[in-house]
N, C-alpha and C positions, 0 to 999 in steps of 0.2 A: 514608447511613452509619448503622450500629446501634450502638449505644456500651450499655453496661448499668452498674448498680449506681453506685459510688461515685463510680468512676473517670470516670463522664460528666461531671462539673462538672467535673475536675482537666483532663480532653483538652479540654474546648472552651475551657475558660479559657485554656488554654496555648497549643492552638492560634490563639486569636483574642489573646492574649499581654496579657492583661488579668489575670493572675496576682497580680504586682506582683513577679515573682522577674525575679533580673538574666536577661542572655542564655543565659549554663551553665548556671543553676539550668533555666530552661525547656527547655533541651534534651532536660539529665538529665531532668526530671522528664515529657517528652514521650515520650521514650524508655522509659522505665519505661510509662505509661501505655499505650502503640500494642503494646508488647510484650506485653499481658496485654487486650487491647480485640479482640471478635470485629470485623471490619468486612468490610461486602457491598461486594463491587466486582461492579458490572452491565458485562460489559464489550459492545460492539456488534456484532452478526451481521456472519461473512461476506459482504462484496460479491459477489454472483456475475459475473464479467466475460465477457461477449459479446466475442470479438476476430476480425477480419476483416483481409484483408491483399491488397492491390493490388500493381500492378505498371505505373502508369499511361505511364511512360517506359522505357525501357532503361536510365537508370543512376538509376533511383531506387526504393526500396519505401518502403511504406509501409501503417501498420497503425493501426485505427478501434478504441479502445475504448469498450465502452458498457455501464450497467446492463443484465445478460443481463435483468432484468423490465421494468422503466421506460426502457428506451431510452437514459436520459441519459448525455451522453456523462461519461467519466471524466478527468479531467486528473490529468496526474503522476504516470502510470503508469511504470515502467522496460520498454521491450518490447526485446527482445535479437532480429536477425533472422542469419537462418542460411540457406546455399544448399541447393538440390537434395541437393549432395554433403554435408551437414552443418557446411562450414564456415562459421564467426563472421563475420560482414559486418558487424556493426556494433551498438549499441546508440541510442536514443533515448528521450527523455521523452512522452510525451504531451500536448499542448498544450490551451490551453481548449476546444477543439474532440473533444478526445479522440483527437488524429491524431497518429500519430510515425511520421516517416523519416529516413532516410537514404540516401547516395547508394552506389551498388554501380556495382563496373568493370561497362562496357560491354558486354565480351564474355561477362557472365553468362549472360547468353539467359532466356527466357522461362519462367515455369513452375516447380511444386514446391518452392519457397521457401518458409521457415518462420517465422513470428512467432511469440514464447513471450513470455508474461508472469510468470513467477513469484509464488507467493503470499505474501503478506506482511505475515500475518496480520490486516489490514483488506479485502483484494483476495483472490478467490480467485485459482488456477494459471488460467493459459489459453493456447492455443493455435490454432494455424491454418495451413495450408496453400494455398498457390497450385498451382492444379492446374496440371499440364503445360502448355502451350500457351496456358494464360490469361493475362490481363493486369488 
């Protein structure tokens, strides 16, 4: 954090609440300060997400995320899967493994099913496709 001129002793004092002012006065007087104090916020790159998507059963998919550089897998992803036809089948978390499924009716069949993961501003978008006939 970059604090300048006078106001640096007034924020950090207040901040760390060694002022000796009651709780309102350090408020006001935080408030005042934050409101006139430049401050850098470094915020953290984009995740790029690697996402893949199986079809290892007939009523189940299920989708792999992972650091699209480093491999490692991703837990705690939201991955949203979708049929052939575009319809919603379901949502899932990604687990410490980086795996999320869900179960899908039987008579779905095989193939062209879609895994998305939305970005969210830590995670990039991503996306994937079960080809036709695959599993």
């Amino acid at each position: 954090m970059r604090l300048s001129g006078r106001r640096t002793g007034t924020a950090v004092a207040v901040a760390l609440g060694v002022a000796g002012l009651t709780a309102g006065a350090r408020a006001v007087a935080s408030a005042r300060a934050a409101a006139s104090v430049p401050v850098r916020v470094d915020m953290p790159a984009v995740v790029p997400v690697a996402l893949s998507v199986t079809q290892a059963r007939p009523t189940s998919l299920s989708a792999s995320a992972a650091h699209a550089r480093t491999g490692e897998p991703l837990p705690g992803l939201a991955v949203r899967f979708y049929s052939a036809a575009g319809r919603f089948l379901g949502s899932s978390t990604t687990d410490g493994d980086g795996v999320a499924e869900v179960v899908v009716p039987p008579d779905l069949g095989p193939g062209g099913h879609l895994a998305s993961v939305f970005g969210d501003g830590f995670h990039s978008a991503a996306r994937a496709v079960l080809p036709a006939g695959a599993r």
